[in-house]
DOPA-840782 format. One record per residue (C-alpha): residue in three letters; x, z, y. Coordinates in nm, 4 decimals, m for minus. Each point is the difference from the previous one (the first is absolute). Layout:
[atom "ala" [X Z Y]]
...
//
This chain:
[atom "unk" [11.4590 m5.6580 m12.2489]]
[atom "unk" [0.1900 m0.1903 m0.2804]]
[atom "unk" [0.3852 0.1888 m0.0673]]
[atom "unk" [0.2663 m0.2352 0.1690]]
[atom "unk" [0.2527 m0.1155 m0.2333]]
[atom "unk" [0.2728 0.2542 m0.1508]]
[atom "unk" [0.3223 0.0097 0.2483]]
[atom "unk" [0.3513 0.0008 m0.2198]]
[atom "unk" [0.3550 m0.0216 0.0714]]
[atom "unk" [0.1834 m0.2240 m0.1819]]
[atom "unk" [0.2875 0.2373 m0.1360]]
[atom "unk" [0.0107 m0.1173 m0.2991]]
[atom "unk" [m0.1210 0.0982 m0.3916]]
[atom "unk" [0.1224 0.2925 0.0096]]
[atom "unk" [m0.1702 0.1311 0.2773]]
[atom "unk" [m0.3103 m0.1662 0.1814]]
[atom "unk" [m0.0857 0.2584 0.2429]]
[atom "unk" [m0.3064 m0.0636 0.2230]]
[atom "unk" [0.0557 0.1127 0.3052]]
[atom "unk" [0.0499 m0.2486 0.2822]]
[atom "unk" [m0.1269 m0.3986 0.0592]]
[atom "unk" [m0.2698 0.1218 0.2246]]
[atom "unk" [m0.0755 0.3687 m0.1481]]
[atom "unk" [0.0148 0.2587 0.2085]]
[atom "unk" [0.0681 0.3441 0.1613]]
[atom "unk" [0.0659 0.2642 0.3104]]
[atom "unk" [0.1792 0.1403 0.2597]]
[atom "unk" [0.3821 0.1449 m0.1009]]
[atom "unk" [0.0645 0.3724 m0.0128]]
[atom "unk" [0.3184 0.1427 m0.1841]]
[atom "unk" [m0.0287 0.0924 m0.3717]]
[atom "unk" [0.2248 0.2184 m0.2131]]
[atom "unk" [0.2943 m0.1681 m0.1600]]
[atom "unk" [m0.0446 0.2393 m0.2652]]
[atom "unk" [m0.1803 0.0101 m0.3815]]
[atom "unk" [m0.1733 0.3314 0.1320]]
[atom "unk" [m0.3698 0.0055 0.1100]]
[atom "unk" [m0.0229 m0.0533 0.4022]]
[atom "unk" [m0.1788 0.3017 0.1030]]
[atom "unk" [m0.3020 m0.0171 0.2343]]
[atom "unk" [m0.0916 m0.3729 m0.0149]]
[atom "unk" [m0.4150 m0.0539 m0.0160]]
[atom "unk" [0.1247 m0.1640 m0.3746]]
[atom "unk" [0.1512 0.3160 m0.1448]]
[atom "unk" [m0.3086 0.2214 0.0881]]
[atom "unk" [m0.2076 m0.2737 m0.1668]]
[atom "unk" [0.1738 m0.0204 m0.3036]]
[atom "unk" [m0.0076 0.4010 0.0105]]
[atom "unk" [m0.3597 m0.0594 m0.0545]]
[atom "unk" [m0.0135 m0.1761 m0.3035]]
[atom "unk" [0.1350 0.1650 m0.3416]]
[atom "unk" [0.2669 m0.1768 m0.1872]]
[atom "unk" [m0.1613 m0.1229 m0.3604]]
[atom "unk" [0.0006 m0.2778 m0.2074]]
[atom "unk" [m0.3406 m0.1342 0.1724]]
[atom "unk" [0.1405 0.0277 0.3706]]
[atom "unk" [0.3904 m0.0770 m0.0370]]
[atom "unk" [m0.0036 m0.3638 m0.0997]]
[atom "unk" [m0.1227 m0.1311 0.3563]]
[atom "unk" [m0.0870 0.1469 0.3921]]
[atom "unk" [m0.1226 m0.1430 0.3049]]
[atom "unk" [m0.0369 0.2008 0.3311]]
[atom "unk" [m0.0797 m0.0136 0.3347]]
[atom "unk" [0.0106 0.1748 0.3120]]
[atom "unk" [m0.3484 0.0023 0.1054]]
[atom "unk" [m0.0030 0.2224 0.3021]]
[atom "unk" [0.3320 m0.1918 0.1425]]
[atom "unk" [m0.1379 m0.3608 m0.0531]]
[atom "unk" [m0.3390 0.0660 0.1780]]
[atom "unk" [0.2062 0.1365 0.2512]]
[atom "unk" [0.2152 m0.2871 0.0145]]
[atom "unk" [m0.3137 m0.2652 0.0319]]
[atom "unk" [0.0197 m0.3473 0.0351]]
[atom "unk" [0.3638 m0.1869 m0.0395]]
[atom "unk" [m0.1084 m0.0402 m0.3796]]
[atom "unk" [0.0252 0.3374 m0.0755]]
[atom "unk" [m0.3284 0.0548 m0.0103]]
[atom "unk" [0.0052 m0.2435 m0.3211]]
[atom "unk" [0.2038 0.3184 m0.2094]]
[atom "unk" [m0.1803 0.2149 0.0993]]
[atom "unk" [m0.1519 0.0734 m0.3656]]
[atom "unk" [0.2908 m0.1677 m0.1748]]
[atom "unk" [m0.0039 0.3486 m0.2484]]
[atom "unk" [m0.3292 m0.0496 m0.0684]]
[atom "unk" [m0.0321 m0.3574 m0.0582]]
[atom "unk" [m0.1771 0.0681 m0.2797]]
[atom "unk" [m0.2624 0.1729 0.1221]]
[atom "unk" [m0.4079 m0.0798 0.0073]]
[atom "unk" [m0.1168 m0.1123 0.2629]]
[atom "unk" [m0.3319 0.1115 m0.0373]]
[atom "unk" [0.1398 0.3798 0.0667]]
[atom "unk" [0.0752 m0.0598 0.3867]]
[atom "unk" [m0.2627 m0.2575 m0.0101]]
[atom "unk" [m0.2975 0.0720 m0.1924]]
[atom "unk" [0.0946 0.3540 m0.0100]]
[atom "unk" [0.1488 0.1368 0.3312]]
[atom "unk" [0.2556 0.1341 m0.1218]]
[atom "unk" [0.2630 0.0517 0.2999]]
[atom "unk" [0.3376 m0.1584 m0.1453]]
[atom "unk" [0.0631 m0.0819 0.3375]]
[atom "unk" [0.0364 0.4041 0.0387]]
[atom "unk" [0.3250 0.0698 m0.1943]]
[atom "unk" [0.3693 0.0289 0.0540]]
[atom "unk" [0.1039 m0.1975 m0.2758]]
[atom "unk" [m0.1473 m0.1933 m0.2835]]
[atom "unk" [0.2708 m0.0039 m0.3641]]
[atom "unk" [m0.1348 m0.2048 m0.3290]]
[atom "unk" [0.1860 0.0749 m0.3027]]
[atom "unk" [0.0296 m0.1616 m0.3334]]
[atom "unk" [m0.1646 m0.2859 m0.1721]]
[atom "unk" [m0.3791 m0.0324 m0.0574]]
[atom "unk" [m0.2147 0.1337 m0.1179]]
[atom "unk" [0.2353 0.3047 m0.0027]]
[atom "unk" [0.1350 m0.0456 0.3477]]
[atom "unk" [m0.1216 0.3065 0.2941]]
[atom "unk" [m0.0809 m0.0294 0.3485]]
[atom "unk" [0.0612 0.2110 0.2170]]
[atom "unk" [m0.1470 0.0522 0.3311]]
[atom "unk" [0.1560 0.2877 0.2053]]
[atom "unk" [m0.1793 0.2247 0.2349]]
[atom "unk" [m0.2899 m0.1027 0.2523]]
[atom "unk" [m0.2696 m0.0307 m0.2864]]
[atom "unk" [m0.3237 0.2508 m0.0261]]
[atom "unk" [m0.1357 0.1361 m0.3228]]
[atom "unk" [m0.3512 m0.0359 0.0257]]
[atom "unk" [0.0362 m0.3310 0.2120]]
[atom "unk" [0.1831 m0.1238 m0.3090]]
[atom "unk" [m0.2219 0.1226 m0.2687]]
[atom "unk" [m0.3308 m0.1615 0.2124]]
[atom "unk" [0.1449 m0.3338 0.0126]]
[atom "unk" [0.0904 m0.0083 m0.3250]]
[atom "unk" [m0.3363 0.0570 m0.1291]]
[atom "unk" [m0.1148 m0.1873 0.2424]]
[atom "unk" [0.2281 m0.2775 m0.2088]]
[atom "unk" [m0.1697 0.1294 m0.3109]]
[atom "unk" [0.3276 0.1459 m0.1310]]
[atom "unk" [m0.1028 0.3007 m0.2151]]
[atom "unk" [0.1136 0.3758 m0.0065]]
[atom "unk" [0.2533 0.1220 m0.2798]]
[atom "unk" [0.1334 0.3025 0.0255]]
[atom "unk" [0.2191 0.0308 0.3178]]
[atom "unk" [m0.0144 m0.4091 0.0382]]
[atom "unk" [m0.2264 m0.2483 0.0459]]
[atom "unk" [m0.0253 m0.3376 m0.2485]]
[atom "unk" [m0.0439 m0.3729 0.0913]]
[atom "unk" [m0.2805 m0.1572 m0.1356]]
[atom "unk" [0.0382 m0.2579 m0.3033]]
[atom "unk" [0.0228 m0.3553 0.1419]]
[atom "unk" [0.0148 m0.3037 m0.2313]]
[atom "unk" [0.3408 m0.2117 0.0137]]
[atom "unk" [m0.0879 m0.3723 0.0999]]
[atom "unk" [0.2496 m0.2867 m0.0502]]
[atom "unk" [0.0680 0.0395 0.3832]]
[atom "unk" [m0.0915 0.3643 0.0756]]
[atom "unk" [m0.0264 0.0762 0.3616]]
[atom "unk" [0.2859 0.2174 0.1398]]
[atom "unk" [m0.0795 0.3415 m0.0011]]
[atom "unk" [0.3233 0.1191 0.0276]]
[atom "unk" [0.1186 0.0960 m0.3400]]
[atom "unk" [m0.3237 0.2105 m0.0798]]
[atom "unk" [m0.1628 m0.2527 m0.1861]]
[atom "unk" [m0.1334 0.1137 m0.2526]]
[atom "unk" [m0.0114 0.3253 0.0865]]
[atom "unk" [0.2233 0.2479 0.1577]]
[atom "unk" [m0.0316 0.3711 0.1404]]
[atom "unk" [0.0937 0.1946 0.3035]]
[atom "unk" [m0.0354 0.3024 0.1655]]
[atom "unk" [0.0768 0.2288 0.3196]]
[atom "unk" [0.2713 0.2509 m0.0302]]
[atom "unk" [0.1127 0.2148 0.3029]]
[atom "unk" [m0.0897 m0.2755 0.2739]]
[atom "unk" [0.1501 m0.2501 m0.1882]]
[atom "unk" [m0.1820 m0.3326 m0.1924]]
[atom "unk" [0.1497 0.0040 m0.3373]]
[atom "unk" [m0.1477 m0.3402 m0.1957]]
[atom "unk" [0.1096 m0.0938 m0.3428]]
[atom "unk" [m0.0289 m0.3148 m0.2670]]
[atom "unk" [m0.2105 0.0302 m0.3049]]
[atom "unk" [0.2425 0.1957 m0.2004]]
[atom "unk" [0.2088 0.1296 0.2349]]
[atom "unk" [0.0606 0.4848 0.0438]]
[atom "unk" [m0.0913 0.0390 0.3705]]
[atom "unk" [0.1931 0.3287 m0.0550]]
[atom "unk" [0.2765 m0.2399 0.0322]]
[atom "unk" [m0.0601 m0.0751 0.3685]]
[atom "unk" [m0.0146 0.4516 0.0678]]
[atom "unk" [0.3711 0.1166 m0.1889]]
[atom "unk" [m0.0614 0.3493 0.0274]]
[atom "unk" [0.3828 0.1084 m0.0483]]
[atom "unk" [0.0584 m0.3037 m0.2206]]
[atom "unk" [0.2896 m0.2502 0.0562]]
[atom "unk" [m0.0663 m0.2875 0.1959]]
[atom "unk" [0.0894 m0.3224 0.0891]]
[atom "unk" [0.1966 0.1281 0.2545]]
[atom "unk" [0.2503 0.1715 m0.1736]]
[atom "unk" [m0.0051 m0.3015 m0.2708]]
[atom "unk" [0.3867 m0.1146 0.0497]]
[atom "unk" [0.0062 m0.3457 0.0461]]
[atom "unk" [m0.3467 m0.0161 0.2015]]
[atom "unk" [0.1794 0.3006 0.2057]]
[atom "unk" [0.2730 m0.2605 0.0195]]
[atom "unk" [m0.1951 m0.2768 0.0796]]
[atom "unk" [m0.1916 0.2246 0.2779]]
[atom "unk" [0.3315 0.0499 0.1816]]
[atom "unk" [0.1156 m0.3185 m0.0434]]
[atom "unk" [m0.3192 m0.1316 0.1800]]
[atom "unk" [m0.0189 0.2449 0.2528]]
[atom "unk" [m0.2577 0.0798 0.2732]]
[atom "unk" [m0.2649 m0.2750 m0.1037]]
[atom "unk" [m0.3486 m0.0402 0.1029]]
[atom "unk" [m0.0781 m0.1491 m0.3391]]
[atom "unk" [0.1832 m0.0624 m0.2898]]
[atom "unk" [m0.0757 m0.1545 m0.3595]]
[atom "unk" [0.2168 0.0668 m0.3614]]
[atom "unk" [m0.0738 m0.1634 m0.3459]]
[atom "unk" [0.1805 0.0976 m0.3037]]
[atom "unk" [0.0297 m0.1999 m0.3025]]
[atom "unk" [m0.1288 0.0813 m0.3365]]
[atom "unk" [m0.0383 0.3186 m0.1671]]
[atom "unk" [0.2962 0.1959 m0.0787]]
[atom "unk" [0.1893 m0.2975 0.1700]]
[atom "unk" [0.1216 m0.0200 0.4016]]
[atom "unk" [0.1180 m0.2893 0.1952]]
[atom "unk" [m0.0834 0.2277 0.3527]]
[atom "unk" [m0.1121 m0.1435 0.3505]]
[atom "unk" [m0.1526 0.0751 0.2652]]
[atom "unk" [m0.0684 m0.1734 0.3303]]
[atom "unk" [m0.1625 0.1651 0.3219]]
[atom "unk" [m0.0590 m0.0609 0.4024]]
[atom "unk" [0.2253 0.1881 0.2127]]
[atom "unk" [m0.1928 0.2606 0.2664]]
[atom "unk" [0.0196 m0.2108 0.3107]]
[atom "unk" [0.1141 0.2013 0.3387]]
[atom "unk" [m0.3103 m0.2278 0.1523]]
[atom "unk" [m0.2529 m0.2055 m0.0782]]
[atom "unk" [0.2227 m0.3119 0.1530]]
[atom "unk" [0.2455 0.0629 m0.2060]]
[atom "unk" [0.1122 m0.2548 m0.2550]]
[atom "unk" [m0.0788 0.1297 m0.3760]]
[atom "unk" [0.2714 0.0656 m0.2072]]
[atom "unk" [m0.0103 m0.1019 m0.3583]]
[atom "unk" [0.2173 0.2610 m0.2239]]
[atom "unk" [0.0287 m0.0844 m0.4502]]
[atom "unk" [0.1755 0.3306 m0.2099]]
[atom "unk" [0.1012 m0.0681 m0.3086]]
[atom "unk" [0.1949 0.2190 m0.2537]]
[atom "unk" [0.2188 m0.1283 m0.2754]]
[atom "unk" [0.1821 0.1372 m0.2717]]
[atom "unk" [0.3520 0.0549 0.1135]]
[atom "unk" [0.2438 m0.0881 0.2817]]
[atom "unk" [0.0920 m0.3113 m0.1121]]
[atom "unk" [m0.3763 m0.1110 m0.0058]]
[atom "unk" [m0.0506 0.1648 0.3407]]
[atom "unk" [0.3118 m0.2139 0.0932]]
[atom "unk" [m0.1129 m0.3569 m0.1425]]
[atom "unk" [m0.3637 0.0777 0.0834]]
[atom "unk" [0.0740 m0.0349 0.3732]]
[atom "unk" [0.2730 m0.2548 m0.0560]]
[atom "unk" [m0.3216 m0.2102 m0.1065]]
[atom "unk" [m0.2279 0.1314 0.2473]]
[atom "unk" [0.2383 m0.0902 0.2734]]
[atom "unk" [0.0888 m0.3665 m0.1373]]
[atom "unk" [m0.3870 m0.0359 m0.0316]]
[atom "unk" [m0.0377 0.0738 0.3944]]
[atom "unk" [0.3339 m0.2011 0.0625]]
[atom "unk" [m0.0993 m0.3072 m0.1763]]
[atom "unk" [m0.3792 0.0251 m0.0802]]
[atom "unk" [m0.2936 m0.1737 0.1322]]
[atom "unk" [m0.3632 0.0113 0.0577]]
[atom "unk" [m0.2354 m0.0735 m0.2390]]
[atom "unk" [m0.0990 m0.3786 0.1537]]
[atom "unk" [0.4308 m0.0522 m0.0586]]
[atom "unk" [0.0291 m0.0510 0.3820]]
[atom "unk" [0.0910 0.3005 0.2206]]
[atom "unk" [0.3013 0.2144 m0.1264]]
[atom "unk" [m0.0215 0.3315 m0.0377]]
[atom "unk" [0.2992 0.0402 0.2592]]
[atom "unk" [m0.2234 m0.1258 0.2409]]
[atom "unk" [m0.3621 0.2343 m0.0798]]
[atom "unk" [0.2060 0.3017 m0.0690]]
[atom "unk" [0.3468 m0.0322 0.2152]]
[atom "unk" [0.0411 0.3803 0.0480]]
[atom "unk" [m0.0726 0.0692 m0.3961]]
[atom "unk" [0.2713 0.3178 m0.1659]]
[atom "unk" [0.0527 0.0727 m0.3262]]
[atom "unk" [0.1341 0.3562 m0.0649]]
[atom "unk" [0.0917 0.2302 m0.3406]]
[atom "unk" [m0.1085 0.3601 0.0285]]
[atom "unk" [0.1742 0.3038 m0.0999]]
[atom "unk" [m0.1392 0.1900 m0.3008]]
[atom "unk" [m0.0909 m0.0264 m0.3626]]
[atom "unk" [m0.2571 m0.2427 m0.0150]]
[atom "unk" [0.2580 m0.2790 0.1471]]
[atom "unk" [m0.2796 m0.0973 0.2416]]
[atom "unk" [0.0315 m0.3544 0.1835]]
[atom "unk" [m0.1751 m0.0191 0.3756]]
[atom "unk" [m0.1028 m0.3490 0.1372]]
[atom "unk" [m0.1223 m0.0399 0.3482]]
[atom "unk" [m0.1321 m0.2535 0.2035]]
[atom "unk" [m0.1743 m0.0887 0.3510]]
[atom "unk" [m0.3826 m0.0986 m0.0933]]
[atom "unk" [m0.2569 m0.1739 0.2070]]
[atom "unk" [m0.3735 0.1579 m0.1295]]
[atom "unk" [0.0372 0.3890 m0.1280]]
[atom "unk" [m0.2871 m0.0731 m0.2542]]
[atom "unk" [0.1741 m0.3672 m0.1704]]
[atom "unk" [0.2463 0.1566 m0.2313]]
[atom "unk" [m0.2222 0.2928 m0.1180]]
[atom "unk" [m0.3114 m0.2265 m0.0263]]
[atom "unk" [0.2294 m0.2683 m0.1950]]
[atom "unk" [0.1400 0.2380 m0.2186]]
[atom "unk" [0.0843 m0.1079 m0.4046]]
[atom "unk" [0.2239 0.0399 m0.2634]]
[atom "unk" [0.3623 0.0811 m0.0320]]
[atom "unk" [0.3376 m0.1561 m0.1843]]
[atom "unk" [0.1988 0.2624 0.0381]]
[atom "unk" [0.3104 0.1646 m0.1812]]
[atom "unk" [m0.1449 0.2686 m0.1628]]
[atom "unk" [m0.1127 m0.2920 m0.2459]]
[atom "unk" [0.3309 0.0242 m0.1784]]
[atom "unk" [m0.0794 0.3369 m0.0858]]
[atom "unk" [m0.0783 0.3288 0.2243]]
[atom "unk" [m0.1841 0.3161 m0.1065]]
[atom "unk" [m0.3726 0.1142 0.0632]]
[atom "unk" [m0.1032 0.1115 0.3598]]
//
């Protein structure tokens, strides 16, 4: 299925924060008004799994597995594998691998560095027969894609073209890009992305979600966002969208959601016709306490999966200057 258009608010040049126009996202539950990481959300363990480097830190995607199949129909069904988007399909597929088995599936960084991890439910010989069964080959402790030629249109194999790796690690389906450490996906007493300050920030800031995306801009360079979908208390519920993003200072925190709150107050679709007053009447805009001067938009959607599944690029104030993650 073609991608439906990109979804921005109109807030401006200095900030042109996708969020809203028809993107989506779950349920409300209360988040910490503080900098700190919120302990015991589904996110924080997942970003516990994945070590904080250079390859993983620029990017993450995650998603509550377990809690979406759970959840069924409504849409939610739709995110269920939003942390794994990119993902071959030929390993469920082709290779019976069961995906469908764990708690929580967490991407992080940019291919063909990025890591994937899925997290618990998997079986080690199960994994290592359908892989071969693929004709990935044994190295070592992992297991390695098998060449396949780039065409002008290359069919989508979920980031693992033209090769890639993975491997089974303590009930868990660790999968990796061409190039990427899959000791990056098991930390072993290294730091993580967890404790990463600003993604800790942006974890609290976003709360209890049953999936969540971030992308960072440029190496050595931040502008900091992330978006996610609320855990709903029922599958009825309506989702609710949630954007984090942290700026440099006070006074950026302060104009940031000046302009995200003009942009809701005077904004419209992208067709120009319906105000955003009228899709999003019950939309807040609230500064957090604590050093990484975190901003918190939130808004009423109508599809859980729109906003995650429309997700793109960011204006955002940390383009004026803001320090690595």
């Amino acid at each position: 299925m073609p991608p439906r258009p990109l979804c921005r608010l109109a807030l401006g040049p200095a900030l042109a924060v996708l969020l809203l126009a028809g993107c989506a996202t779950a349920a409300p539950t209360a988040a910490p008004a503080t900098g700190a990481a919120a302990p015991g959300t589904r996110l924080l363990e997942a970003l516990a799994h994945v070590a904080d480097t250079d390859a993983t830190r620029s990017a993450f995607e995650f998603s509550d597995v377990a809690a979406l199949g759970a959840l069924g129909g409504g849409g939610w069904a739709g995110i269920r594998y939003a942390g794994a988007r990119r993902i071959s399909p030929k390993l469920p597929l082709e290779a019976g691998l069961r995906i469908d088995a764990a708690g929580y599936a967490i991407s992080a960084g940019r291919e063909p560095r990025h890591v994937i991890v899925f997290a618990g439910g998997q079986d080690d010989a199960t994994v290592a027969a359908g892989l071969r069964r693929l004709g990935w080959k044994p190295d070592g402790d992992r297991f390695l894609a098998p060449p396949m030629p780039m065409t002008p249109a290359p069919p989508n194999d979920g980031g693992l073209v033209p090769g890639g790796q993975a491997r089974s690690s303590g009930g868990d389906l660790l999968v990796g890009g061409q190039t990427a450490d899959l000791a990056d996906a098991v930390p072993a007493g290294r730091p993580t992305l967890a404790v990463r300050p600003v993604i800790a920030a942006l974890a609290a800031c976003l709360g209890d979600v049953v999936a969540a995306r971030a992308r960072f801009a440029g190496p050595g360079y931040l502008a900091v966002a992330a978006t996610g979908v609320r855990r709903p208390d029922t599958a009825g519920a309506k989702p609710r969208a949630v954007l984090c993003a942290a700026t440099g200072s006070g006074a950026d925190a302060a104009a940031t959601a000046e302009t995200l709150r003009q942009g809701f107050a005077t904004g419209r679709a992208p067709t120009g016709s319906v105000p955003f007053t009228t899709l999003y009447p019950d939309a807040t805009v609230t500064v957090l306490d604590g050093p990484e001067h975190v901003v918190r938009a939130e808004t009423t959607e109508e599809a859980p999966d729109t906003m995650l599944s429309e997700f793109g690029g960011y204006g955002l104030p940390g383009e004026v200057g803001q320090g690595e993650v």
